[in-house]
Every structure is written in structure tokens, then in C-alpha cells.
VOPA-110188 format. One line per 5 residues: number of its first residue (from 0); for each residue x, y, z of N, C-alpha, C, O. Coordinates in nm, 2 decimals, always signed. Layout:
NUM> X:Y:Z:X:Y:Z:X:Y:Z:X:Y:Z | ... $
// end
This chain:
0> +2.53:-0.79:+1.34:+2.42:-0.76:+1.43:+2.43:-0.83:+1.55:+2.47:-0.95:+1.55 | +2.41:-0.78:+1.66:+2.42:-0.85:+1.77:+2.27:-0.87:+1.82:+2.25:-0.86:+1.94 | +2.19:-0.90:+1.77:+2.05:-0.95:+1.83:+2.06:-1.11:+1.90:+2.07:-1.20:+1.82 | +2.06:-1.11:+2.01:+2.09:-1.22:+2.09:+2.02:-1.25:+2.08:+1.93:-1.17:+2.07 | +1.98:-1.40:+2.10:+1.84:-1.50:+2.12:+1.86:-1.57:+2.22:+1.74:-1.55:+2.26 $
5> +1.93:-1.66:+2.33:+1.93:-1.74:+2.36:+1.81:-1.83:+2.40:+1.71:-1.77:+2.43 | +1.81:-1.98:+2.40:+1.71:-2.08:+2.40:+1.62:-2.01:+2.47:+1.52:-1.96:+2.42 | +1.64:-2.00:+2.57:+1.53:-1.95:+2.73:+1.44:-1.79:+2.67:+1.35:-1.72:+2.73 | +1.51:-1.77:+2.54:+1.44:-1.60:+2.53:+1.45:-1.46:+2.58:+1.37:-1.37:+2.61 | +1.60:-1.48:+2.60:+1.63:-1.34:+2.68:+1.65:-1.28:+2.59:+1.71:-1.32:+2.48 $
10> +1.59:-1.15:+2.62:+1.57:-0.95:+2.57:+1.70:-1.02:+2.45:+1.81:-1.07:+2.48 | +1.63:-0.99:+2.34:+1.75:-0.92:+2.23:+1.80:-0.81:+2.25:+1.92:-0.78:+2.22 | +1.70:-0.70:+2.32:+1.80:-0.57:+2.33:+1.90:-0.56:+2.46:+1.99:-0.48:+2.47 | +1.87:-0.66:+2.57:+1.86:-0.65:+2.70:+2.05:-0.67:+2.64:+2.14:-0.59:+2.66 | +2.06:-0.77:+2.59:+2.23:-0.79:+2.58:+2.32:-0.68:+2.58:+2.43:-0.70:+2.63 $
15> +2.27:-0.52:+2.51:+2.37:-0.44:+2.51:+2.35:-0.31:+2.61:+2.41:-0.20:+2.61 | +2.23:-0.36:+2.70:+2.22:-0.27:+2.78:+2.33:-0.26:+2.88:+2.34:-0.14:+2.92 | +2.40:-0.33:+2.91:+2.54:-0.34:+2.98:+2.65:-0.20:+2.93:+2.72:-0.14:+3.01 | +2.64:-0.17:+2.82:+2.74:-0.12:+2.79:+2.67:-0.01:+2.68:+2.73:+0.01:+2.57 | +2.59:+0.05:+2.70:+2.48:+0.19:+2.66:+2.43:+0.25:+2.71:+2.37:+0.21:+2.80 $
20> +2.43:+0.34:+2.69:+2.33:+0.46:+2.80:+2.23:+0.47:+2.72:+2.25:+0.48:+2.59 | +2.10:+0.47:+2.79:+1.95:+0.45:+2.75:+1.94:+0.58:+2.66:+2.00:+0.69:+2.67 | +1.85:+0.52:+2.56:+1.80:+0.63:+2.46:+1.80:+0.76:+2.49:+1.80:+0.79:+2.61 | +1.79:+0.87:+2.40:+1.75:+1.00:+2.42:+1.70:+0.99:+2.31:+1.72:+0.89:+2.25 | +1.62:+1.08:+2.26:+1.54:+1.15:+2.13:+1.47:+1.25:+2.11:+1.47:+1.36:+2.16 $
25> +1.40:+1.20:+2.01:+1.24:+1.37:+2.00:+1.17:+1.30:+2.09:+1.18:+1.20:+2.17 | +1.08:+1.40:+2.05:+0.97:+1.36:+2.15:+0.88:+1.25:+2.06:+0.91:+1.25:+1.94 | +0.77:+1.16:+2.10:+0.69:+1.09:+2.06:+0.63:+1.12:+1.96:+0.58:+1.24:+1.97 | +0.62:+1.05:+1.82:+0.59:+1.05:+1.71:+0.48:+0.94:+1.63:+0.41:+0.84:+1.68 | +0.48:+0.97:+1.52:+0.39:+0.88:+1.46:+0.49:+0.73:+1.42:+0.60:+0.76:+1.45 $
30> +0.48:+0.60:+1.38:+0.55:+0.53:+1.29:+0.50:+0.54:+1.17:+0.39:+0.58:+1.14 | +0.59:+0.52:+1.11:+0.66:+0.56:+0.96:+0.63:+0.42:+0.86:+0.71:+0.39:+0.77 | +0.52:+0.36:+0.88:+0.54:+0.22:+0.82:+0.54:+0.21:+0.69:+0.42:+0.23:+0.66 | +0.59:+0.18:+0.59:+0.63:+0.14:+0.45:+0.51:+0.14:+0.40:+0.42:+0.09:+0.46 | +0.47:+0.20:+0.26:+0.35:+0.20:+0.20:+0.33:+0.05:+0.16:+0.21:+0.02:+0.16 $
35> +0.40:-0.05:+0.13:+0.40:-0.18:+0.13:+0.33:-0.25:+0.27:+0.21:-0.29:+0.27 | +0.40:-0.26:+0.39:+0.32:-0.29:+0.51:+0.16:-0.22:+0.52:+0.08:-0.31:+0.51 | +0.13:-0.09:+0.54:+0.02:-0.01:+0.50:-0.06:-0.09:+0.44:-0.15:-0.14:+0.48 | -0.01:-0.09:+0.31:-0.14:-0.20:+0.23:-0.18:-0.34:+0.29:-0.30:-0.38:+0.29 | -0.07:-0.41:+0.33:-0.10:-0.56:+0.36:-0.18:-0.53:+0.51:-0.26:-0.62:+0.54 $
40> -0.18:-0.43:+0.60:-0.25:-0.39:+0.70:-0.38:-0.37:+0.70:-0.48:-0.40:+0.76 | -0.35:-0.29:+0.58:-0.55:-0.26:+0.54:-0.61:-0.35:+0.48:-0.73:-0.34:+0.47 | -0.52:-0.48:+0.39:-0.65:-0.56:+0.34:-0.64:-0.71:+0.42:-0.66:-0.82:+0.37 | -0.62:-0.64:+0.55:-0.63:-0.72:+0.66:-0.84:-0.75:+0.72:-0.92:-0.66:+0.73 | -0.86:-0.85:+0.74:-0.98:-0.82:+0.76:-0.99:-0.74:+0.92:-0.90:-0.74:+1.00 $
45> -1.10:-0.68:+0.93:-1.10:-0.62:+1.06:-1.19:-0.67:+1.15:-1.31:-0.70:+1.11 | -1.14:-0.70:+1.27:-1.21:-0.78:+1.39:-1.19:-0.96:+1.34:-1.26:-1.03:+1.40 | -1.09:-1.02:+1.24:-1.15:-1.13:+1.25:-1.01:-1.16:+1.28:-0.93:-1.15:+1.18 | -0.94:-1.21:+1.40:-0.86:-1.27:+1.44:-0.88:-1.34:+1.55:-0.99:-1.38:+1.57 | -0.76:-1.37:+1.65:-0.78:-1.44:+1.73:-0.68:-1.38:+1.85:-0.60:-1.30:+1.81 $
50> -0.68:-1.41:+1.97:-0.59:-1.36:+2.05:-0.51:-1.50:+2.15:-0.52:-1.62:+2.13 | -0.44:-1.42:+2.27:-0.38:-1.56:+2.37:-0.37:-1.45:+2.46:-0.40:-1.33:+2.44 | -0.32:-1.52:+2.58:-0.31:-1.47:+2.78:-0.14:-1.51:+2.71:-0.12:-1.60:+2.62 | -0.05:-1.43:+2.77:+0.06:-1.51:+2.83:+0.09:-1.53:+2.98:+0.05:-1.46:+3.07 | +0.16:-1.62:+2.97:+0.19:-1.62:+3.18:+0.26:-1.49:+3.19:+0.25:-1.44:+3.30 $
55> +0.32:-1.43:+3.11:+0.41:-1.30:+3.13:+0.29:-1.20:+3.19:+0.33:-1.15:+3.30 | +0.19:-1.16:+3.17:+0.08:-1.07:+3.20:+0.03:-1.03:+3.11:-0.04:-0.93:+3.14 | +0.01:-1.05:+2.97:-0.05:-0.98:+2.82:-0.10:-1.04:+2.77:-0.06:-1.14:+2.73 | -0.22:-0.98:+2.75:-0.28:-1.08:+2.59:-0.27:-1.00:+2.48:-0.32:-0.90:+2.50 | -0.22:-1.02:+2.38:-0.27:-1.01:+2.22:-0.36:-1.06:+2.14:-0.42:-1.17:+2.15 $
60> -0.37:-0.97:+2.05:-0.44:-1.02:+1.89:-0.35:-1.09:+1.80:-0.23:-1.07:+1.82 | -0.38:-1.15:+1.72:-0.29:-1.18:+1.59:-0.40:-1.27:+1.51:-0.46:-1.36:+1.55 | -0.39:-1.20:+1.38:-0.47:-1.26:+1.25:-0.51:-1.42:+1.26:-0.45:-1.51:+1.32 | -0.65:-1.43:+1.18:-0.72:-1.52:+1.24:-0.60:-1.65:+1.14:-0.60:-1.78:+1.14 | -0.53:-1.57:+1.06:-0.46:-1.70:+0.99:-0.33:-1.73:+1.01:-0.26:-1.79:+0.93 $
65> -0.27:-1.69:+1.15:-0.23:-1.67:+1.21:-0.26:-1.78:+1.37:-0.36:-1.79:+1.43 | -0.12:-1.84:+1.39:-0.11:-1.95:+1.50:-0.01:-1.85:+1.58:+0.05:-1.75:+1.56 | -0.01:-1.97:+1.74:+0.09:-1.90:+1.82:+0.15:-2.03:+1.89:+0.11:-2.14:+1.84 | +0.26:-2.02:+2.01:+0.33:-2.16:+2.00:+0.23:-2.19:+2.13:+0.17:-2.10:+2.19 | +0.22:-2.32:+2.16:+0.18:-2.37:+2.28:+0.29:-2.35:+2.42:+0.40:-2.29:+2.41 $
70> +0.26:-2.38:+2.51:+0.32:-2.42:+2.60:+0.45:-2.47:+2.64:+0.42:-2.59:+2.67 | +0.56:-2.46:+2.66:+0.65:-2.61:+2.63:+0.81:-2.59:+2.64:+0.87:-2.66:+2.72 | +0.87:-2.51:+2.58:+0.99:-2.50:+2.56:+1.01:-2.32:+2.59:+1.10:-2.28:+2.66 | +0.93:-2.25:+2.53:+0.89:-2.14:+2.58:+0.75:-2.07:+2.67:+0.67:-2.14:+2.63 | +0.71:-2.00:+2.72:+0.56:-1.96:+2.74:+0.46:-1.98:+2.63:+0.50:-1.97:+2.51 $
75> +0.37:-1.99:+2.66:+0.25:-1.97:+2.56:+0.24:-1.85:+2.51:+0.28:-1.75:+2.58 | +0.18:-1.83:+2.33:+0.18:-1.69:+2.33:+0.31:-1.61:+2.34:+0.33:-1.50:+2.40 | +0.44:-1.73:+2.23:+0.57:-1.64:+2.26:+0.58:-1.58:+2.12:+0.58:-1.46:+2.10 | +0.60:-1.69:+2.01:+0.62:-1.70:+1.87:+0.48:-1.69:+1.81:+0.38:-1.71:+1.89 | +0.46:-1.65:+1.67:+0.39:-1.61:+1.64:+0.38:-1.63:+1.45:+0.46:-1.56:+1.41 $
80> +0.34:-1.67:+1.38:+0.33:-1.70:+1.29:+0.23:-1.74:+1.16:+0.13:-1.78:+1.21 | +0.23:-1.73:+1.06:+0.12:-1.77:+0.90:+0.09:-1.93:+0.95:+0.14:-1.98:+1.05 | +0.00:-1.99:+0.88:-0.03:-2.11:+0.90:-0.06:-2.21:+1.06:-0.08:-2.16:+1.17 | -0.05:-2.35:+1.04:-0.09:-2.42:+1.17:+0.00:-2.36:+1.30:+0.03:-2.24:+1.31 | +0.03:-2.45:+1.39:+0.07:-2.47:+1.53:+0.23:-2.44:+1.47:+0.29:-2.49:+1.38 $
85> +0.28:-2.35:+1.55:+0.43:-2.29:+1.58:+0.51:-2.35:+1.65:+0.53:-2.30:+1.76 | +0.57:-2.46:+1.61:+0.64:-2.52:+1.73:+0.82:-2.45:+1.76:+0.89:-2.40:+1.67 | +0.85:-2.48:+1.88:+0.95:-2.39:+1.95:+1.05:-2.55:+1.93:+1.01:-2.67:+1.95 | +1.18:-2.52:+1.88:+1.28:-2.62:+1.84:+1.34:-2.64:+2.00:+1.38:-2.55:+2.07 | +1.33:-2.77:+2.04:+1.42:-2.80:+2.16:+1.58:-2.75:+2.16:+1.64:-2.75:+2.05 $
90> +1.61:-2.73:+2.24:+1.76:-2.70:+2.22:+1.82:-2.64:+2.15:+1.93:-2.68:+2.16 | +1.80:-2.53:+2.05:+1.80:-2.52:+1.95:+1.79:-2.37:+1.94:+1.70:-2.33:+2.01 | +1.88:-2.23:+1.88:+1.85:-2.14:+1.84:+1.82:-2.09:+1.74:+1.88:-1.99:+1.70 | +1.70:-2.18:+1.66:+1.66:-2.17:+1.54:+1.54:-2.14:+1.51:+1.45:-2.23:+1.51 | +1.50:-2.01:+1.49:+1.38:-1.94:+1.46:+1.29:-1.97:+1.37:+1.32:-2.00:+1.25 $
95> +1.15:-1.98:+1.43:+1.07:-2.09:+1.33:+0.98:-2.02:+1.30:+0.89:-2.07:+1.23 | +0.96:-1.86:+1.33:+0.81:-1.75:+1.39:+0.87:-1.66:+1.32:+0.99:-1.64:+1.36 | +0.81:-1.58:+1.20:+0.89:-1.46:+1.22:+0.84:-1.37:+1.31:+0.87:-1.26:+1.27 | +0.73:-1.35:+1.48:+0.70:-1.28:+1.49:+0.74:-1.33:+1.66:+0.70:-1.43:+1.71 | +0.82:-1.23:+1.71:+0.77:-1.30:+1.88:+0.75:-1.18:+2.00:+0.75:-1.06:+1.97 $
100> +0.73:-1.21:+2.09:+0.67:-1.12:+2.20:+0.74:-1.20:+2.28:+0.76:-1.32:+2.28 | +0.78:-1.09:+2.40:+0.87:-1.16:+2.55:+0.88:-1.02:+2.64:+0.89:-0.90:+2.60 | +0.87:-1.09:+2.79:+0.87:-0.97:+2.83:+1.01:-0.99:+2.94:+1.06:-1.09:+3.00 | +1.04:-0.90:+2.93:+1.20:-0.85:+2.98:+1.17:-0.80:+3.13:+1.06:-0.75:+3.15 | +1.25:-0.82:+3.25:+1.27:-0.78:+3.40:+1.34:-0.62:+3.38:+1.44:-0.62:+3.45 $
105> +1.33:-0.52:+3.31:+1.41:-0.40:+3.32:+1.31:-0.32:+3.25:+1.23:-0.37:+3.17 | +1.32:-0.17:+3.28:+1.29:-0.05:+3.23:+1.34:-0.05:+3.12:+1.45:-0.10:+3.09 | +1.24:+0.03:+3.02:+1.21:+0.06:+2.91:+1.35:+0.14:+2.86:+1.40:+0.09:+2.76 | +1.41:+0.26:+2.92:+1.52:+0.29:+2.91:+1.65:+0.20:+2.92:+1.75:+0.24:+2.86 | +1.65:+0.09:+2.99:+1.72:-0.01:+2.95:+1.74:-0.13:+2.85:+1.83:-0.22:+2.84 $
110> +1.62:-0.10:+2.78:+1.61:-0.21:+2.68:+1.66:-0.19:+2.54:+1.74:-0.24:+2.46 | +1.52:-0.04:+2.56:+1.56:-0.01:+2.42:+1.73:+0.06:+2.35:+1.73:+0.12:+2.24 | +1.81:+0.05:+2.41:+1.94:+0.11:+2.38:+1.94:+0.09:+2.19:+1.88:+0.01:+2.12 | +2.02:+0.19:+2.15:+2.04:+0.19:+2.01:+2.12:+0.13:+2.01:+2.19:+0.13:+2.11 | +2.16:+0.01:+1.83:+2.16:-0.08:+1.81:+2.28:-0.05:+1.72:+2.28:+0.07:+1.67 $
115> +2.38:-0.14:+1.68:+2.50:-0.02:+1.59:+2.44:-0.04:+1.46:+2.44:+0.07:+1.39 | +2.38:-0.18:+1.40:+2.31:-0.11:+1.28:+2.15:-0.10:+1.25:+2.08:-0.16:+1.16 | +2.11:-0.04:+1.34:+1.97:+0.04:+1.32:+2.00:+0.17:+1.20:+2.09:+0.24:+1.17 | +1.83:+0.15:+1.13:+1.86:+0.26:+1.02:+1.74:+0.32:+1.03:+1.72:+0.39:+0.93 | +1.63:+0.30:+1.16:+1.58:+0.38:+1.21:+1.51:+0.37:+1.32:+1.49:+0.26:+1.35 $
120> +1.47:+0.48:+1.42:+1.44:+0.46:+1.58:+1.30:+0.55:+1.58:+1.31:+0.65:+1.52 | +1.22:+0.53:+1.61:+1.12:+0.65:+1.64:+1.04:+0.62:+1.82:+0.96:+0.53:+1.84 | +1.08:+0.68:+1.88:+1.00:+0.71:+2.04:+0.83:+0.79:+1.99:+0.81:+0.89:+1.93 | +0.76:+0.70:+2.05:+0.59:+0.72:+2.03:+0.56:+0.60:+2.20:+0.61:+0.55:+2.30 | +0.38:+0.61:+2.09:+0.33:+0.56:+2.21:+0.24:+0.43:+2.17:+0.17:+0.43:+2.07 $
125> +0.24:+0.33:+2.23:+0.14:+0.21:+2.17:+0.03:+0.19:+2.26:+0.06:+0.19:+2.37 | -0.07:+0.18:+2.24:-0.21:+0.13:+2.28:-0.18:+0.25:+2.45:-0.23:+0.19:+2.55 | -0.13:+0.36:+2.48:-0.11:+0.45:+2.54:+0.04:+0.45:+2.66:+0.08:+0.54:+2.73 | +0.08:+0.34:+2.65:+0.19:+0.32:+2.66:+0.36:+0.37:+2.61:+0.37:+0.35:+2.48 | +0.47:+0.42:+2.67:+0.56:+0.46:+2.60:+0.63:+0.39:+2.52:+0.69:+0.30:+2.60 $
130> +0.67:+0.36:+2.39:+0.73:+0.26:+2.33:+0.84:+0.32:+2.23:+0.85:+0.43:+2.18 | +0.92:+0.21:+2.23:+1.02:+0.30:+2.10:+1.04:+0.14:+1.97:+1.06:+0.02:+1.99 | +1.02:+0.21:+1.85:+0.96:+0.11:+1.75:+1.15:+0.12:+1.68:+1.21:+0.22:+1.65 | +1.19:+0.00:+1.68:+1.32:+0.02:+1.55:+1.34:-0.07:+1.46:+1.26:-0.16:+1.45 | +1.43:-0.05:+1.38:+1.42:-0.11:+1.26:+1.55:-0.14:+1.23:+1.61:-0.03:+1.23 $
135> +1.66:-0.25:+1.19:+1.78:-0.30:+1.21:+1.79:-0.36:+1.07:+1.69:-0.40:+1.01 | +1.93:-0.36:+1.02:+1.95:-0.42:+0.88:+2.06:-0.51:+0.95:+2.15:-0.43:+1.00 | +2.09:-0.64:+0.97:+2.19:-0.67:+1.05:+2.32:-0.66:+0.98:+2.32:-0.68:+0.86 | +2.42:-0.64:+1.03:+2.55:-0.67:+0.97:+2.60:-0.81:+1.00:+2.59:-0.90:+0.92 | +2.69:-0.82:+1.20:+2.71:-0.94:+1.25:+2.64:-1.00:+1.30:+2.55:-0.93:+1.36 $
140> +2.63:-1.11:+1.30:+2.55:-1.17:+1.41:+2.50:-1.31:+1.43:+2.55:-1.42:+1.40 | +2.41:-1.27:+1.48:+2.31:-1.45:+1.53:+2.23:-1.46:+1.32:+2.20:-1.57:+1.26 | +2.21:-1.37:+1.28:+2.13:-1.38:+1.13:+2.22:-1.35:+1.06:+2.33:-1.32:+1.10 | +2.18:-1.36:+0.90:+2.27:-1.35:+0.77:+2.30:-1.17:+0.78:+2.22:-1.10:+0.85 | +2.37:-1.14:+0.73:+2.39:-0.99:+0.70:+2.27:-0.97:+0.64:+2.19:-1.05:+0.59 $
145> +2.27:-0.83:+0.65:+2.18:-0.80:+0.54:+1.98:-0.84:+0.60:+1.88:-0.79:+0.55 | +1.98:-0.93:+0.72:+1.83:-0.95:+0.79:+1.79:-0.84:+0.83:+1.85:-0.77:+0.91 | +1.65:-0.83:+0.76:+1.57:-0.72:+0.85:+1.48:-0.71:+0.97:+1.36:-0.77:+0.95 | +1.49:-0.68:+1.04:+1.46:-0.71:+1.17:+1.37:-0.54:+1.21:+1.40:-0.43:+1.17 | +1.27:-0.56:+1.28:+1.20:-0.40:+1.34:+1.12:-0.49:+1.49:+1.05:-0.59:+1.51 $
150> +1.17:-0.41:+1.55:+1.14:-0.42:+1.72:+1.09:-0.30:+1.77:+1.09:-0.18:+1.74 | +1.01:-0.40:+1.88:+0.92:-0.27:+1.97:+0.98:-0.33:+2.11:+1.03:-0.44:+2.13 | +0.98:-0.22:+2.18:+1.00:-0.22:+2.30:+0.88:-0.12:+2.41:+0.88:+0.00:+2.41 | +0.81:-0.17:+2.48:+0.70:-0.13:+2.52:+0.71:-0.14:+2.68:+0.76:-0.24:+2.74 | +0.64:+0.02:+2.76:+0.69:+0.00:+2.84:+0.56:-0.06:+2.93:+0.45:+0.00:+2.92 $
155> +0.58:-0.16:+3.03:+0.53:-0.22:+3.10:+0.53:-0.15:+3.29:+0.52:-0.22:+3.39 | +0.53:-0.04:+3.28:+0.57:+0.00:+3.41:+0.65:-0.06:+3.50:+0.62:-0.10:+3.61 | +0.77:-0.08:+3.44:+0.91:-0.17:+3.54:+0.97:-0.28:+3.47:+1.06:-0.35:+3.52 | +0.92:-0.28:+3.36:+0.91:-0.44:+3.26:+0.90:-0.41:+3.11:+0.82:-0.34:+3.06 | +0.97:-0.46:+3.05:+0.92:-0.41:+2.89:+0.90:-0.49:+2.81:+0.99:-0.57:+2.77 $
160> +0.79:-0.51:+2.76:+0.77:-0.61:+2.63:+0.85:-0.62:+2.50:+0.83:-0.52:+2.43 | +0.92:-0.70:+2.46:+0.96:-0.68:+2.34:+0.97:-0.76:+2.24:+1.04:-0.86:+2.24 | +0.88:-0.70:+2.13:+0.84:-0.73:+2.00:+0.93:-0.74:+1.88:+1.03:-0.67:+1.84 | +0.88:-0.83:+1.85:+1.02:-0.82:+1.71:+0.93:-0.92:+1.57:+0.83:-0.99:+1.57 | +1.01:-0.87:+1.45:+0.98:-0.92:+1.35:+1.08:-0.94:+1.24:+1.10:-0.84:+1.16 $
165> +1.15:-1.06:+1.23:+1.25:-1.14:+1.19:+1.24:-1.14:+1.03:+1.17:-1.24:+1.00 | +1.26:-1.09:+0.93:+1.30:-1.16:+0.80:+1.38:-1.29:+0.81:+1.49:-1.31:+0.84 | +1.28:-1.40:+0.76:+1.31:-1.52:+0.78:+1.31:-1.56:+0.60:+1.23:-1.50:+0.53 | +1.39:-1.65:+0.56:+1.39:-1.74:+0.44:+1.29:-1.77:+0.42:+1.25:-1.86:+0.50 | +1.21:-1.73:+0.32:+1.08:-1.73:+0.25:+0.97:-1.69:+0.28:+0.87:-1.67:+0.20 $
170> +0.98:-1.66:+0.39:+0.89:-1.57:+0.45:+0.82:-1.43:+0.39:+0.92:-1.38:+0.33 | +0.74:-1.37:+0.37:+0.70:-1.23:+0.39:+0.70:-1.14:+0.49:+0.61:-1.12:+0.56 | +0.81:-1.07:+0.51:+0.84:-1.01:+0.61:+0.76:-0.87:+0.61:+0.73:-0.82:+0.72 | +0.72:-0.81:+0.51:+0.62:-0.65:+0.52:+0.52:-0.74:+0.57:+0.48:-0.68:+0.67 | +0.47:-0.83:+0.57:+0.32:-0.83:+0.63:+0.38:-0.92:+0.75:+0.29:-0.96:+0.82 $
175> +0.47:-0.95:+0.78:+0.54:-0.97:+0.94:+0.53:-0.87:+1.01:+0.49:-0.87:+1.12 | +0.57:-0.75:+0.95:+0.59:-0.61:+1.01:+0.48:-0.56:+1.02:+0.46:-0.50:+1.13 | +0.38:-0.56:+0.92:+0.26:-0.49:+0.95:+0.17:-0.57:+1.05:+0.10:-0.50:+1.13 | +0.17:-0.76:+1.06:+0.12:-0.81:+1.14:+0.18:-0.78:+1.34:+0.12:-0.77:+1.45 | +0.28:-0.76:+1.32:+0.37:-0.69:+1.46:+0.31:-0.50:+1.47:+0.26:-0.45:+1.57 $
180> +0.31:-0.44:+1.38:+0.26:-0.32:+1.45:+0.14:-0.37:+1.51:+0.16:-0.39:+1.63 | +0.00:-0.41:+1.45:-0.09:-0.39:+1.48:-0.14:-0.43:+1.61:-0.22:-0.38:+1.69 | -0.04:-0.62:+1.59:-0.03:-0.65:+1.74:+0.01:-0.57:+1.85:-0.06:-0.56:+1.95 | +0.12:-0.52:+1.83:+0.14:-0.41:+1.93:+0.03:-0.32:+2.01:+0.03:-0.29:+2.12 | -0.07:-0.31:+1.91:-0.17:-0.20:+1.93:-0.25:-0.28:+2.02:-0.28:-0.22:+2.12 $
185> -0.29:-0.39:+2.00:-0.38:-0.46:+2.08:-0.30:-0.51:+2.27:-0.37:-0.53:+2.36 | -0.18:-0.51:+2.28:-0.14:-0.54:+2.39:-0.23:-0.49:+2.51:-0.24:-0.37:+2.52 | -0.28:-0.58:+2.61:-0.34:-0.55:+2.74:-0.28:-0.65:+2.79:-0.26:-0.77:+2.77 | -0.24:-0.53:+2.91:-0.15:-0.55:+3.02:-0.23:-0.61:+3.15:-0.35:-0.59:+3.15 | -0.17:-0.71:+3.27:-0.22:-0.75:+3.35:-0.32:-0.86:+3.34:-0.40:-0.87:+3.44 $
190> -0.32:-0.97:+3.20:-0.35:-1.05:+3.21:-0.32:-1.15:+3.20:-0.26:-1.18:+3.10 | -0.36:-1.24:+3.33:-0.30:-1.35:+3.34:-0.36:-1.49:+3.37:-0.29:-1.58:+3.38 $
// end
């Protein structure tokens, strides 16, 4: 898998946009989310979370049992995670969130490029926004083989947000994923 991280948080997808020509597809669709995610979504309580501003221009939601990183090594409001305070590892390319948000300097057509092991893509729409949701099983990479990984890429008029949701060691990754769609849904743009 080639999902790039570097410290600073540059686009995972942005790496292979160099050498891809931007998506094509159907037209906009529903997501497809796992009757497993589905469930941990709905016995989600409703209305009781909490949100953040990033300096990027967005605020989100994310579950009230649910932290986000401070200030510091990345923006506020980057990583995203179960339990207390998310801290961002100094120097370090070691993922501590399975959940992050960043926003990318390129068009949506350049972000979202397909991935060589993606095992599914669907072009739709988030909170009315154009977005393309995928889903990656990695082979090579920055993770173990075999990591499940589902990214959004959302378009920001010139700019694209992108969301991701990391199968991490021990983690719960369906309710990582169902916690990342919904986020998704809540994104408002332009604040800062």
C-alpha cells in the first residue's frame, strides 16, 4: 500500500497524484457501509457529542467519547480518537488515532486518484458537497499488509479534505469507520 503519512501530514492520496489521471466513475451514489458499521452507528447516541474549529477552515462532530489532538505538532482537530487527549508523537510516523482529517492545497480530482489496492470506490455526496468514499486493504507500505484503511476525500472548492480511518492494533476499526462516515456528514466549511 502506498498510503503516505509524512510527520507534517501530507494528503495520503496527494502522493500518487503525480502519476494518475483523476478519477472517472458512475455517477453519485449512496455508501455501502457494512451492516456491522450500521449497527455501531445507530447505537450511537444522537446529538450527544462534541465538536472542534480547525485552523484548516472546518469544524466537526465526533462522539462525546471521543477526544481530538490539541495544538502542537499538528493543527488542532487533526487525529481523532476512543478515550482521553490524542497526543501527536514528535518526530515520529506513528499513528496513535485511528481517525484523522487534513486538508490538502489541490482539487478533488487530484486527490482522490485510485489506489492499486482499493476493493472499493463509490463517487456521492457529503453534507452536499462532492466526495469520493474508498476503501483499501493494503498490500505495501507505510502499514502491515492486509490494514484496512476507508478514506474520504471531500471537495472543498479548490481544496480537499481528507478523511481516513486506519485499522490500528487493537483497536475497533467498524466503529472507526462508522465514527468517520458520520463525521464526514457533519463537516462545515469556512470555519475558522
Amino acid at each position: 500500500m502506498r498510503h503516505l503519512r509524512a510527520a507534517a501530514a501530507a494528503a495520503p492520496l496527494i502522493a500518487l497524484a503525480a502519476c494518475a489521471s483523476p478519477a472517472t466513475g458512475p455517477a453519485p451514489q449512496a455508501v455501502g457501509v457494512s451492516p456491522a458499521a450500521q449497527a455501531v452507528a445507530a447505537s450511537q447516541p444522537q446529538g450527544g457529542g462534541d465538536s472542534c474549529t480547525s485552523p484548516a477552515g472546518y469544524r466537526v462532530a465526533f462522539p462525546a467519547d471521543w477526544s481530538t489532538n490539541a495544538d502542537g505538532v499538528l493543527p488542532a482537530c487533526s487525529w481523532f480518537g476512543p478515550g482521553g487527549e490524542i497526543v501527536v508523537p514528535e518526530a515520529s510516523d506513528v499513528r496513535t488515532a485511528p481517525v484523522t482529517l487534513q486538508v490538502v492545497d489541490a482539487p478533488l480530482a487530484e486527490v482522490a486518484v485510485p489506489m492499486p489496492d482499493e476493493v472499493a470506490r463509490t463517487e456521492l455526496e457529503a453534507g452536499g458537497r462532492p466526495a469520493v468514499r474508498t476503501e483499501q486493504v493494503t498490500t505495501l507500505g507505510l502499514y502491515l499488509e492486509g490494514t484496512r484503511i476507508t478514506t474520504w476525500a471531500l471537495d472543498l472548492g479548490g481544496r480537499t479534505l481528507v478523511a481516513d480511518a486506519v485499522e490500528l492494533p487493537g483497536g475497533d476499526h467498524e466503529r472507526a469507520v462508522a465514527v468517520l462516515d458520520e463525521m464526514v456528514e457533519t463537516v462545515e466549511v469556512g470555519a475558522a
